[in-house]
C-alpha positions in Angstrom: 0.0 0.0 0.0 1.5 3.3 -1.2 0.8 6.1 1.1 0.8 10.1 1.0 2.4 11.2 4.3 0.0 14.5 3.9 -2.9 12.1 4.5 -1.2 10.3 7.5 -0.7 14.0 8.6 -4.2 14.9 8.0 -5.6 12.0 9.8 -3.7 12.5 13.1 -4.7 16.3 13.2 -8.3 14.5 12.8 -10.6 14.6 15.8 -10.1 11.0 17.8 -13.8 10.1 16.9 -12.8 10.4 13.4 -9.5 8.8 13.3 -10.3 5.1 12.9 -13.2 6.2 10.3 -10.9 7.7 8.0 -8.2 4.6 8.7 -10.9 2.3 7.8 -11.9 4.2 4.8 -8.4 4.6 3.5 -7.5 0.5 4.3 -10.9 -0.4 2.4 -9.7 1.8 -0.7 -6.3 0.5 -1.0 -8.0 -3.1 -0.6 -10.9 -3.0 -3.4 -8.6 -0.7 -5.5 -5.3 -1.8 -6.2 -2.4 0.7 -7.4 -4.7 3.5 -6.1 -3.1 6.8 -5.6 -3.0 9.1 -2.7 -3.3 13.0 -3.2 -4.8 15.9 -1.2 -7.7 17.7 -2.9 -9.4 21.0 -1.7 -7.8 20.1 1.2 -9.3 16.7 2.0 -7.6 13.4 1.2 -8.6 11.9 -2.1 -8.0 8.7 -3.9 -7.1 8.6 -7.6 -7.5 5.6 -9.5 -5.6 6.0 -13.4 -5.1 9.8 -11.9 -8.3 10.3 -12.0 -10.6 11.1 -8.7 -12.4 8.1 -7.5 -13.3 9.1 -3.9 -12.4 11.1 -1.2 -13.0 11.6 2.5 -12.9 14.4 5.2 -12.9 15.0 8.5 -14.9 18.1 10.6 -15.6 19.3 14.4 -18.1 16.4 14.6 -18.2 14.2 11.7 -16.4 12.5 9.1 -17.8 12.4 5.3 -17.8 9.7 2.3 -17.8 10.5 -1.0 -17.1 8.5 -4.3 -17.2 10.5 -7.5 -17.7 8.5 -10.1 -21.4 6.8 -8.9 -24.3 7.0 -9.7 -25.5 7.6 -6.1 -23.5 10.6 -6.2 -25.5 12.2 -7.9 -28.1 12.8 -6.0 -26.4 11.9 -2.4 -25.2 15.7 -2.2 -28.7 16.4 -0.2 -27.3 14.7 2.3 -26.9 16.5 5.8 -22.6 15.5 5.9 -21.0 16.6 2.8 -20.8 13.0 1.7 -23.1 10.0 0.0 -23.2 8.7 3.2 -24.6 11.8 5.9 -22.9 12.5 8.6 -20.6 9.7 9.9 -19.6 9.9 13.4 -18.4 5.9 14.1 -17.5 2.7 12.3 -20.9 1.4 11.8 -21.8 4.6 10.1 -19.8 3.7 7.0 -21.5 1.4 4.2 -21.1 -2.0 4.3 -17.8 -3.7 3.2 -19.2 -4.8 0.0 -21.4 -1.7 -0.6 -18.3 -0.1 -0.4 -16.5 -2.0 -2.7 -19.4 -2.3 -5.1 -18.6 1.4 -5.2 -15.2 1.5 -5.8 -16.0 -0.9 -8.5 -18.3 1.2 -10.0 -16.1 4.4 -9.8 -13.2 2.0 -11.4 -15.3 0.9 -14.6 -16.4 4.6 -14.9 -13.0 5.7 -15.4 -11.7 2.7 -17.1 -14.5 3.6 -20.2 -13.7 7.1 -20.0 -17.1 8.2 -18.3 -17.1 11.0 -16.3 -18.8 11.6 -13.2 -22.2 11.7 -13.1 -23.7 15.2 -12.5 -26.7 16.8 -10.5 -29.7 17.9 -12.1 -29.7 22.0 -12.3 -31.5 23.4 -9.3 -34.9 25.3 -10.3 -33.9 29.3 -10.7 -34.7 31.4 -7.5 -37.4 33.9 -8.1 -36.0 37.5 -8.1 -37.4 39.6 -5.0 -39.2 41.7 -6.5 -38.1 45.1 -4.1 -34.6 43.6 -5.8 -35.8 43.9 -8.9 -36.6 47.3 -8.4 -33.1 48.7 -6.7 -31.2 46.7 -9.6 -32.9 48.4 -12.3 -31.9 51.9 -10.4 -28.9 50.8 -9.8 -27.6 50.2 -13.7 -24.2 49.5 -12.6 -25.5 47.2 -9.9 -27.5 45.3 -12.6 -24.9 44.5 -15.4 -22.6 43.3 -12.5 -25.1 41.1 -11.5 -26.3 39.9 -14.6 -23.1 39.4 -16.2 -22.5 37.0 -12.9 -22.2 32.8 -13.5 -25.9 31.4 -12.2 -24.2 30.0 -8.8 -23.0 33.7 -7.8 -26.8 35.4 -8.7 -28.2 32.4 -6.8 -25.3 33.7 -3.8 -27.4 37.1 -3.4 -31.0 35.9 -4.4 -30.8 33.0 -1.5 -29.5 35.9 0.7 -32.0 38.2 0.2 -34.6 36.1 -0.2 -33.8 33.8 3.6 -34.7 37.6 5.4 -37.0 36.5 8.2 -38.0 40.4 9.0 -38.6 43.3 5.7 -36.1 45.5 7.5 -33.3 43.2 7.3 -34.5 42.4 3.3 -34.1 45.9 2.8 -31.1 46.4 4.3 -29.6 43.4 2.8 -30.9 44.8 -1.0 -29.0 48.4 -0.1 -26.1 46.2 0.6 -26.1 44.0 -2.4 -26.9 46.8 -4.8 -23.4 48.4 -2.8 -21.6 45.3 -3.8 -22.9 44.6 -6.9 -22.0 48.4 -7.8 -18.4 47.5 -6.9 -18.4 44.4 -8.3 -17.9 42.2 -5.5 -19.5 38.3 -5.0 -21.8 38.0 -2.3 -19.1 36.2 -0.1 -16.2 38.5 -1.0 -15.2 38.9 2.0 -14.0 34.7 2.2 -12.1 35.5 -1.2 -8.3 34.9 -1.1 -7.1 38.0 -2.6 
């Protein structure tokens, strides 16, 4: 078994709950998959198969997560409450079966061996535009090519914003803001950008 000392270092800095998970995980890999490679991806470990990304696995405050890229259950497992297929996996018996699992690896394998690529989600339905948002973009000209010339994931970023306001006064405050932003042509999240 051919290991990436940044994933033996990642799993040590792991929370103890989530230590044997992701040494289970990575054991079960490197058994249903050989001449897998290691790597680090958006800072989680990942497992490449052919250098391509079969599956990967993290490790948070109070979880661990499972995720194989090249399933079909992938494609629809994102709506899970963990970040993974498989929820929110806090010990051993939270991971799929042994043969599950290796069903899965299987899968991923033949995927990549025929050259498929990973399945995708279906598009999520368009937010409605607020309608008081409407109205400040369209006095805001500026505001409103900066928006619209925005990817759909990045419009959705300020509609799901404005739109989650519990109270009008916060909506409205949060449109004044987002017409400010928009105006300079900043994301919604700007803020978390590495600059």
């Amino acid at each position: 078994m051919t290991t990436d000392p940044r994933v033996d270092a990642y799993i040590a800095k792991a929370a103890d709950f989530a230590q044997p998970i992701l040494r289970e995980i990575r054991q079960r890999v490197h058994a249903g998959c050989g001449g897998v490679e290691e790597a680090i991806k958006w800072g989680m470990p990942a497992f490449l198969y052919q250098g391509r990304l079969l599956c990967g696995m993290a490790a948070f405050k109070a979880h661990a997560a499972l995720n194989f890229w090249r399933s079909e259950a992938g494609a629809d497992a994102a709506d899970s409450e963990g970040m993974g297929q498989y929820g929110r996996l806090q010990s051993l018996k939270d991971l799929p079966g042994k043969r599950e699992f290796a069903s899965r690896l299987r899968e991923g394998m033949q995927r990549i061996d025929a050259g498929t690529t990973a399945p995708r989600r279906a598009p999520r339905a368009p937010l409605p535009m607020p309608p008081a948002f409407a109205q400040a973009l369209a006095q805001a000209p500026a505001a409103r090519a900066c928006f619209d010339g925005f990817a759909p994931g990045y419009r959705r970023d300020y509609l799901e914003w404005i739109g989650q306001a519990k109270r009008e006064t916060t909506r409205q405050q949060r449109i004044a803001q987002a017409i400010q932003w928009l105006s300079d042509g900043k994301r919604r999240n700007w803020k978390h950008e590495k600059h």
